[in-house]
C-alpha positions, 0 to 999 in steps of 0.5 A: 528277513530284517527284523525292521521289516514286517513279513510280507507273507504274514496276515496283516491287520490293517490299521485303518478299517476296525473290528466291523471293517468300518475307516477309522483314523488311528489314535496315535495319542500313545505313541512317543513323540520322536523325530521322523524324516521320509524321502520320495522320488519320483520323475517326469518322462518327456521329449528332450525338446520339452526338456530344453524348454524347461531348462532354459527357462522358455516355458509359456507359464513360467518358471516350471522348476520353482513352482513345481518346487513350491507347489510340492512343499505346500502339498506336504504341509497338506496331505491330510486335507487330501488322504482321507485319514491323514493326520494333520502334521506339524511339519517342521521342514520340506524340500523338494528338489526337482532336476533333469535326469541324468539321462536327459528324459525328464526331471527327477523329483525328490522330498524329503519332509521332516517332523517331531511327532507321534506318526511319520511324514511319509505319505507327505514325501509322497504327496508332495512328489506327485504334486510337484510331478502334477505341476511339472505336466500342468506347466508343460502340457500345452507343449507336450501332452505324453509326458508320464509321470513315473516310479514314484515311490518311499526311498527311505524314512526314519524314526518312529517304531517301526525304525529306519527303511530304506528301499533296495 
């Protein structure tokens, strides 16, 4: 097993809940400041007509792209008013990158978020792909209302003690 990765099979204590299994935020006032970056993906799943319409710029709303793009960065600089426990990040850089798949079923998501502090981004990559994938299916749904939103998922982080991940 990689030693950057935790055991899955050991016990774990969970960092949020205290010895009497009340919520508690961590004080991470001990911790190094270090330079952390996380990456999320995620995509939205939907017919090739809706598709077309997004990319060619027809959609009723809008624009679909820039404002699931903004809308994903103002979700990151948010994440603590949204996740209970969340603390409030100095975010220093996001992007959000939103672009038909490859195999034209949908638009592709990805954030990578950026910060120098004592505690990662990563719920803030994740944040800020679910809400652009929110915003996509909000813009769009009076067209199409079986859009999914799928396999949004951590692909990779850095900094911090716990080290690098990258998802296999």
């Amino acid at each position: 097993m990689d030693a950057q990765q935790p055991d899955p099979d050991a016990p774990q204590r969970l960092s949020h809940v205290d010895e009497r299994g009340h919520a508690r935020m961590v004080d991470v006032s001990a911790k190094d400041v270090t330079s952390r970056e996380a990456t999320a993906r995620g995509r939205v799943v939907m017919q090739p007509e809706t598709l077309s319409m997004i990319v060619e710029g027809r959609a009723p709303k809008g624009d679909v792209l820039a404002t699931a793009r903004i809308a994903g960065i103002m979700a990151a600089k948010r994440t603590h008013e949204l996740i209970p426990l969340c603390h409030p990040l100095p975010v220093s850089g996001v992007t959000v990158d939103l672009a038909p798949s490859e195999d034209g079923a949908g638009i592709d998501i990805e954030a990578t978020v950026r910060v120098t502090g004592q505690t990662g981004v990563e719920m803030e990559a994740l944040t800020a792909v679910s809400v652009a994938a929110l915003t996509v299916y909000d813009m769009c749904k009076a067209v199409e209302r079986g859009m999914q939103i799928e396999a949004v998922r951590l692909v990779a982080k850095s900094g911090g003690k716990s080290g690098d991940y990258a998802a296999p």
